[in-house]
C-alpha positions in Angstrom: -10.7 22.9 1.8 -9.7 26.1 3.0 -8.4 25.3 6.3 -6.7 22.2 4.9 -5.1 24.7 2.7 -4.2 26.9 5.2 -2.5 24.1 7.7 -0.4 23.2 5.1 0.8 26.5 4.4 3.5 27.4 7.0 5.3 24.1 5.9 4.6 24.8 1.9 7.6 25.9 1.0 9.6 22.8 2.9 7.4 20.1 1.0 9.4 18.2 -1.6 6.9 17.1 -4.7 7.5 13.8 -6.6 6.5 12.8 -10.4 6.7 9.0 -11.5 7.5 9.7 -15.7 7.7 6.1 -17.1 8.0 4.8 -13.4 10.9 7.1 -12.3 10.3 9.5 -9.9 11.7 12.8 -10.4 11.8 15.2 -7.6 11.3 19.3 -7.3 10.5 21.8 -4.6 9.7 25.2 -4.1 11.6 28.4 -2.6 10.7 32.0 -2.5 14.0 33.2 -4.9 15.4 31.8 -7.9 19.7 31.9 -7.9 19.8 30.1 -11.1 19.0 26.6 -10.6 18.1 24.2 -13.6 14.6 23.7 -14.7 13.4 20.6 -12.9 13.4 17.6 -14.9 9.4 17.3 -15.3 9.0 20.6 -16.7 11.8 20.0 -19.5 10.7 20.6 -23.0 7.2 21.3 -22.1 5.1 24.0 -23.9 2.1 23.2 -22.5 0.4 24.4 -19.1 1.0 22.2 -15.9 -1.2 21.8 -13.0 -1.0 19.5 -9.8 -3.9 17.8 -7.7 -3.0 16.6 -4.2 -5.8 15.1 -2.4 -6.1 16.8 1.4 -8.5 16.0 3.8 -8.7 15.3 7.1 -10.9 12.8 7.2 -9.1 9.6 6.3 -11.3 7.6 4.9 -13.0 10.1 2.7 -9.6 11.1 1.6 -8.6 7.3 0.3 -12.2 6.9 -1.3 -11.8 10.1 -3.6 -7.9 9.2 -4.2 -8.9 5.9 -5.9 -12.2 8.0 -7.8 -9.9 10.4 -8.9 -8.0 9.4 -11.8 -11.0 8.3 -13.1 -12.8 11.6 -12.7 -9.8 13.5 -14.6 -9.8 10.9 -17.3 -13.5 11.0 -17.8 -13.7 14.7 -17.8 -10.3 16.2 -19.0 -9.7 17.3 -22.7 -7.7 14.2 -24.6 -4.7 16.4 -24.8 -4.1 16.4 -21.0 -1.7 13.8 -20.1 -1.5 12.3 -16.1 1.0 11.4 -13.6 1.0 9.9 -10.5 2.3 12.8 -7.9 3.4 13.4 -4.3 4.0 15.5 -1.8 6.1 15.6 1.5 8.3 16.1 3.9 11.5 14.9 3.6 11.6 11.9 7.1 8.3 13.0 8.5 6.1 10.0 9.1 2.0 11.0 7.7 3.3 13.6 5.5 2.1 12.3 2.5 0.1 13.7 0.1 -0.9 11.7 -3.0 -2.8 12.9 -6.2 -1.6 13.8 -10.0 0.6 15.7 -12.4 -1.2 17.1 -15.3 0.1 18.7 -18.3 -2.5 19.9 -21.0 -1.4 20.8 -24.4 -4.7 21.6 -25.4 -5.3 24.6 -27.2 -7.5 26.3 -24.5 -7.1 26.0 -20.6 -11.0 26.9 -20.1 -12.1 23.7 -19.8 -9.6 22.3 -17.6 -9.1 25.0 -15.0 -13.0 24.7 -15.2 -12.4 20.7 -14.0 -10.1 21.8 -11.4 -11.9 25.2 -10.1 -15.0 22.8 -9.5 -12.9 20.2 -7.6 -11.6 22.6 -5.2 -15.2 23.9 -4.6 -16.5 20.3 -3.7 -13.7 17.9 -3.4 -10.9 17.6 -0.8 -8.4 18.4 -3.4 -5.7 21.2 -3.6 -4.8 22.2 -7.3 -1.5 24.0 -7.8 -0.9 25.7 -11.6 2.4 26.0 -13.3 3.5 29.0 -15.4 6.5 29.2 -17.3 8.8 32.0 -17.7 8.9 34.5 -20.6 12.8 33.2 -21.5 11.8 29.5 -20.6 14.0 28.9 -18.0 12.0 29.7 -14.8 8.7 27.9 -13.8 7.0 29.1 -10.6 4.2 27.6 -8.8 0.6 28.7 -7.7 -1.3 27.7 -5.2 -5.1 27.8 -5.7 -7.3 28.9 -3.3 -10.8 26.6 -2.8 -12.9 30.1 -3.4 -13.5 32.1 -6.7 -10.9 32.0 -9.9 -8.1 31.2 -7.5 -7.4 34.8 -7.1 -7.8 35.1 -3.2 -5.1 36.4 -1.4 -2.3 33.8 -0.8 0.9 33.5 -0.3 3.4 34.9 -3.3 4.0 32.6 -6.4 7.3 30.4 -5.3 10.0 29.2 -7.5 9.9 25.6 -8.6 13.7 23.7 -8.3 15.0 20.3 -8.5 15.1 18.8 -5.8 17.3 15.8 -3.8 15.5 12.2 -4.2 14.8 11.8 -0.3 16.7 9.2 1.8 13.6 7.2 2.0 11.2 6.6 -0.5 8.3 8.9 -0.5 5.7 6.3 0.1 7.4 5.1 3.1 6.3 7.5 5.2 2.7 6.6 5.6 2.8 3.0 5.4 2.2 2.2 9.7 -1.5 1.9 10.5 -2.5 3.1 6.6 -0.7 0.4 4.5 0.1 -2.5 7.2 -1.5 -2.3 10.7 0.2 -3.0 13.7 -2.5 -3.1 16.3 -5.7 -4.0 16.1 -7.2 -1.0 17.7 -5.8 1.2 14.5 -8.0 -1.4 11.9 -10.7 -1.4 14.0 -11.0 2.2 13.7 -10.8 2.6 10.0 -13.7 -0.2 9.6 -15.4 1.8 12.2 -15.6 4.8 10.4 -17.0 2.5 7.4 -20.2 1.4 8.9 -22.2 4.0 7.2 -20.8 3.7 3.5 -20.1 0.0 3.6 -22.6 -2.7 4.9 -20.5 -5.0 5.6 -17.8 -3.4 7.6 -20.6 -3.7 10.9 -21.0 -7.2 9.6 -16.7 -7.8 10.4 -17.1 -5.8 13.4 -19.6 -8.4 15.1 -17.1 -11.3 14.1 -13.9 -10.0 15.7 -12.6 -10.8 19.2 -11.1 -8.3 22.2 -7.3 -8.5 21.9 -6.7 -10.5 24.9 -8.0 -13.3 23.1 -6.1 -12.5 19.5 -2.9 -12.9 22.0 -3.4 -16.0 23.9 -0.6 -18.6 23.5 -1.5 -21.7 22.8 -0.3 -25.1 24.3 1.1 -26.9 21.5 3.3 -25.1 18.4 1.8 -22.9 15.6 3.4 -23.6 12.2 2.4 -21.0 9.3 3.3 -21.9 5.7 3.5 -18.6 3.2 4.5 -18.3 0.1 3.2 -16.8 -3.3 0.4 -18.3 -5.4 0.8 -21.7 -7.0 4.0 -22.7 -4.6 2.5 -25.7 -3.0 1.1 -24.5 0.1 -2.2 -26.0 -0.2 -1.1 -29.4 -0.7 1.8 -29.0 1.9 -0.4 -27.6 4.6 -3.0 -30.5 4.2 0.0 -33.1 4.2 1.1 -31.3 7.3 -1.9 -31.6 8.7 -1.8 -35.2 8.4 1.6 -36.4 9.5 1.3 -34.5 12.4 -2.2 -34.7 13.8 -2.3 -31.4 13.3 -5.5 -28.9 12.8 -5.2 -27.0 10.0 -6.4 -23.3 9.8 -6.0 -20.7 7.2 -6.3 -17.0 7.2 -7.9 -14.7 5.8 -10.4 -16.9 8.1 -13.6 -18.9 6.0 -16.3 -16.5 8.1 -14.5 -13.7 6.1 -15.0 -15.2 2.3 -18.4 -14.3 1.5 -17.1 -10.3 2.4 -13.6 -10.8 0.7 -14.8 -9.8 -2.6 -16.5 -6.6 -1.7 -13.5 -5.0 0.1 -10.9 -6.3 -2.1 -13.0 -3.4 -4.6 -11.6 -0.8 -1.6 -9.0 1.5 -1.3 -5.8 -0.1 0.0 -6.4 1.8 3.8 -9.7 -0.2 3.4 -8.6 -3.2 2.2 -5.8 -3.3 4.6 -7.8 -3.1 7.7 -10.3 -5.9 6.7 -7.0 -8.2 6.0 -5.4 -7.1 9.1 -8.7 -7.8 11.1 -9.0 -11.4 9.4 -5.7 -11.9 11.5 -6.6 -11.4 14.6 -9.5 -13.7 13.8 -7.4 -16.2 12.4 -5.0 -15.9 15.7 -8.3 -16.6 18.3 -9.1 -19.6 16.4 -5.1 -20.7 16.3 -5.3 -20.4 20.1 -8.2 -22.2 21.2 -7.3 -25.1 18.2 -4.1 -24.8 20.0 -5.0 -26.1 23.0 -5.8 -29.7 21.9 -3.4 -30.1 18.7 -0.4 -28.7 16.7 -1.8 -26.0 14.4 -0.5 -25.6 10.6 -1.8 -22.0 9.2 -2.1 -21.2 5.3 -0.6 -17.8 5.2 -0.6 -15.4 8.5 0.7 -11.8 9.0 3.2 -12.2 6.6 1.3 -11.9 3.5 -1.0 -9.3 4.8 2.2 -7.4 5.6 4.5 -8.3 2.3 2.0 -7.8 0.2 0.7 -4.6 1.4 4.3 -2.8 1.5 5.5 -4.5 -2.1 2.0 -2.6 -3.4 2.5 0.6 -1.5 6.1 1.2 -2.3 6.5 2.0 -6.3 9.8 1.6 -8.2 12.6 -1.1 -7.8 13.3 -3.0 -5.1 15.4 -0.5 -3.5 12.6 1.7 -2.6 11.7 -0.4 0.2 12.0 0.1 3.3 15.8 -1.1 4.2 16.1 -4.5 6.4 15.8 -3.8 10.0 12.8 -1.1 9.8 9.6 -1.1 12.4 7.7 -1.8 8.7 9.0 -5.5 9.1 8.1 -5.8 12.7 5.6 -8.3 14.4 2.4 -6.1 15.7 2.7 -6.6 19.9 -0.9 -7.9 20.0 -0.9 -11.0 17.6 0.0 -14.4 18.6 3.4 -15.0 17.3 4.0 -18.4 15.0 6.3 -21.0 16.9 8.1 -21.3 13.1 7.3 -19.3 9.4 8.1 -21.5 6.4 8.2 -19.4 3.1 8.5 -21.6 -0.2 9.7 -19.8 -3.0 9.7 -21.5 -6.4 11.2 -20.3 -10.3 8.9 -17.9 -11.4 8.4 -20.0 -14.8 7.5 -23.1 -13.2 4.9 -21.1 -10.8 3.3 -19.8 -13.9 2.8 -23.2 -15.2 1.1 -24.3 -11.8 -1.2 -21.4 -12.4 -2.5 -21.7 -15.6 -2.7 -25.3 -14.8 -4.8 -24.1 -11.8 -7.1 -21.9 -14.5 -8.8 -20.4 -10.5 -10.1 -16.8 -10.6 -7.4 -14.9 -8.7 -7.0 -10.9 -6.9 -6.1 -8.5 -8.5 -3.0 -8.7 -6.8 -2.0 -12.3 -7.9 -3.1 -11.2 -11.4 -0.4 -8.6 -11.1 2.4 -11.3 -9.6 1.8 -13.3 -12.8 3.0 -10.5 -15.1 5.0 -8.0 -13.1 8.4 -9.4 -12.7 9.1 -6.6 -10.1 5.9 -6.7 -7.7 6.9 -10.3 -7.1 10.3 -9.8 -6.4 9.3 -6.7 -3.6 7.0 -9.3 -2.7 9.5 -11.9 -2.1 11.9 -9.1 -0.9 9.9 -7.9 2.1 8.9 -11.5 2.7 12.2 -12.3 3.7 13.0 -9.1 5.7 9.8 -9.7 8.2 11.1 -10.3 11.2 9.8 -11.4 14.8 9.2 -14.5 13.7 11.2 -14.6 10.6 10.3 -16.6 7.9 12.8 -19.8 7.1 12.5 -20.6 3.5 12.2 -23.8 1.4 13.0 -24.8 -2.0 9.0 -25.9 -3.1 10.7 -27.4 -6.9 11.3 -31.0 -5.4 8.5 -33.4 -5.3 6.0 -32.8 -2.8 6.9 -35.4 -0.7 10.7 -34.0 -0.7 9.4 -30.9 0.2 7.1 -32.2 2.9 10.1 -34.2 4.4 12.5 -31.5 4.7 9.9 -29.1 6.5 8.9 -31.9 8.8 12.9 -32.0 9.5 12.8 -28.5 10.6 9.0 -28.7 12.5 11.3 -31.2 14.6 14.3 -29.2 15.1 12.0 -26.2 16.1 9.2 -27.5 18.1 10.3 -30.6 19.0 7.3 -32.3 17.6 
C-alpha cells in the first residue's frame, strides 16, 4: 500500500470526498488552513470517532474483488456501534479518479478494536484508512492519513483541515464508467477476463468462444432489427412473432453458448460482470452477421441493455446524476455491428409487475431490483432512451400483442424496406 499511498499524495489535498447519508451525497475536502468555514455536513452532531476506507490498488481486478468483500468484512468484524457509508473520492472532471470504499463512524466506547480492524487492513489489504478528530471547541475536524506500517505514526504529510465542499458538475461515479462500467471495445473486456483466468474457471472457458473483431464488425446482407425493453414488456412474444411474419432468424444476446456461465459471473463485481456481458455482444454480433447473410435477423436485447443497465447501476441518486444526453457514455462502441433499427417497448410500471408475477421465473438480481426500486427503473429507462448511434425508437407494448406487432412491422417497413 505504501506506494499507492504515496502516488496519491501530491494530489491529496485536491481530492474532493463524497458520503451518501440516506442516499444523498454530501461532499467535503481538505486544505492545509482553516479560515472559518462550516463543519461539513457529515460530521454534524457527531460525538463519535470517524474513520474513512478507500480501496487503492493498482491492480484492477483485485481492487473490484476486495471492494465488493469489503462491507462484508467491516460488518462481520466491526463493533455493533460503528455505523457505514458508502464513500468516495476524486477529482473533480478527471476521468479514473475514483476511489470507492466507506464512511465509518463508531460511537463505541473504546476505539481499540476498531483502529485494530483498520491497522490490519492496511497491513494486508489494498485499502487506505483516513481518521477523523474533532476539535477541542467542536467546530474544526481535521483529517489523518494512515500510513500502511506501524500505529499510523510514520512520517506523513501534516493533518489537513476537513471543509465542505461544492457537489461536482458531474456525478462522482461518472468518471470511471468507460472500459469499467460499459466497455466500448472489445479489446478493454478481453483484458479484464484475461486477467481472471487464474481466479475464475470459467473466464478461459469465454475466452475460447469469442471471435477476432473483424468478424464482431462484419455487416450483414439483409437488416438487423433488435427489440429491448425491460422485463415482462413483451419482447419474447414479439421477437418470435417477428420472426415469423418476416422469415426472419431470430437471435438473442447474451448468446445461449453463454447460459450455463451466466450464473457464475452475475455473483461478480460489476467490472467483472460487465466484461462477460460486453463479450456476449460481440458473440451475439458474429452470429447476427453470418445469420445475416441468408435472412432478416430480429435480436432479443443487444448493446443497449448491457449499456443502460450497467450506467443506471453505476450511477447512484436520481435521475439527474446521469450522465447528461449527448455524452461518449451513450455512444455506440466503433467495433460492434450496428442494428439497421432499435425498438424499445416501455409499458406502465403496474401492468409490468402483473406480467411478472404472472411469469413467477427466477430473475437477476438486477430485475429483482426493477420490480421494487421505482428509481433504478426509471435511470434504466432514462439512459435507454439517451443511447445513441443507433437510437432506440420506442413503442407503446399496452395494446394487444397483435397491435403491437403491427405497428412495429409498420416501422420494420419504413426503415428497412422489408
Amino acid at each position: 500500500m505504501a506506494r499507492r499511498t504515496m502516488s496519491l499524495l501530491p494530489h491529496w489535498s485536491s481530492r474532493v470526498s463524497s458520503v451518501e447519508l440516506n442516499g444523498t451525497p454530501f461532499y467535503f475536502s481538505t486544505q492545509e488552513k482553516h479560515r472559518g468555514e462550516e463543519v461539513p455536513r457529515v460530521f454534524r452532531g457527531n460525538d463519535g470517532r470517524c474513520y474513512s476506507l478507500l480501496v487503492c490498488s493498482s491492480d484492477t481486478i483485485r481492487r473490484a474483488k476486495f471492494y465488493a468483500e469489503l462491507k462484508d468484512k467491516l460488518l462481520t468484524n466491526l463493533p455493533p456501534e460503528c455505523h457505514l457509508s458508502p464513500m468516495c473520492s476524486f477529482l473533480p472532471n478527471i476521468k479514473d479518479s475514483l476511489l470507492k470504499g466507506y464512511f465509518l463512524k463508531d460511537t463505541s466506547e473504546s476505539s481499540s478494536p476498531t483502529e485494530r480492524l483498520l491497522r490490519d487492513l492496511t497491513q494486508r489489504d489494498p485499502v487506505l484508512v483516513c481518521s477523523y478528530l474533532r476539535g477541542e471547541t467542536g467546530g474544526v475536524w481535521t483529517q489523518h492519513l494512515w500510513s500502511d506500517g506501524d500505529n499510523h505514526t510514520m512520517q506523513m504529510p501534516k493533518d489537513y483541515y476537513v471543509v465542505p465542499a461544492e457537489a461536482p458538475e458531474h456525478h462522482p461515479s461518472t468518471l470511471n464508467i468507460i472500459n469499467s462500467d460499459v466497455f466500448y471495445s472489445f479489446e478493454e473486456a478481453y483484458q479484464v477476463l484475461e486477467k481472471c483466468g487464474d481466479i475464475i474457471p470459467e473466464a478461459r472457458a469465454v475466452l475460447e468462444l469469442l471471435p477476432s473483431r473483424e468478424e464482431a464488425r462484419r455487416k450483414p446482407d439483409f437488416p438487423v432489427i433488435v427489440i429491448e425493453g425491460l422485463d415482462a414488456t413483451g419482447k419474447t412474444t414479439l421477437t418470435e412473432s417477428l420472426r415469423d411474419a418476416l422469415g426472419a432468424s431470430l437471435l438473442r444476446s447474451p448468446p445461449h453458448c453463454l447460459s450455463p456461465m451466466r450464473a457464475r459471473f452475475d455473483r461478480e463485481p460489476p467490472l467483472i460482470r460487465r466484461a462477460f456481458y460486453a463479450l456476449g455482444n460481440y458473440i451475439t454480433a458474429v452470429q447476427i452477421g453470418q445469420e445475416g447473410m441468408k435472412t432478416p435477423v430480429i435480436v432479443d436485447r443487444f448493446w443497449h441493455s448491457t449499456a443502460a443497465y450497467a450506467i443506471a447501476t453505476a450511477v447512484s441518486g436520481p435521475v439527474c446524476n446521469l450522465p447528461a444526453e449527448g455524452s461518449e457514455v451513450y455512444c455506440w462502441p466503433s467495433d460492434v455491428l450496428q442494428p439497421s433499427l432499435v425498438v424499445c417497448l416501455t409499458l406502465d410500471p403496474e401492468e409490468r409487475r402483473r406480467r411478472l408475477r404472472d411469469r413467477g421465473q427466477g430473475k437477476t438480481e438486477e430485475e429483482q431490483e426493477l420490480d421494487h426500486n421505482q428509481l433504478f427503473r426509471l435511470k434504466v429507462e432514462k439512459a435507454y432512451q439517451r443511447i445513441s448511434g443507433p437510437a432506440c425508437v420506442t413503442v407503446d407494448a399496452s395494446p394487444p400483442a397483435d397491435l403491437v406487432l403491427q405497428q412495429v412491422l409498420l416501422l420494420i417497413r419504413g426503415k428497412c424496406h422489408l
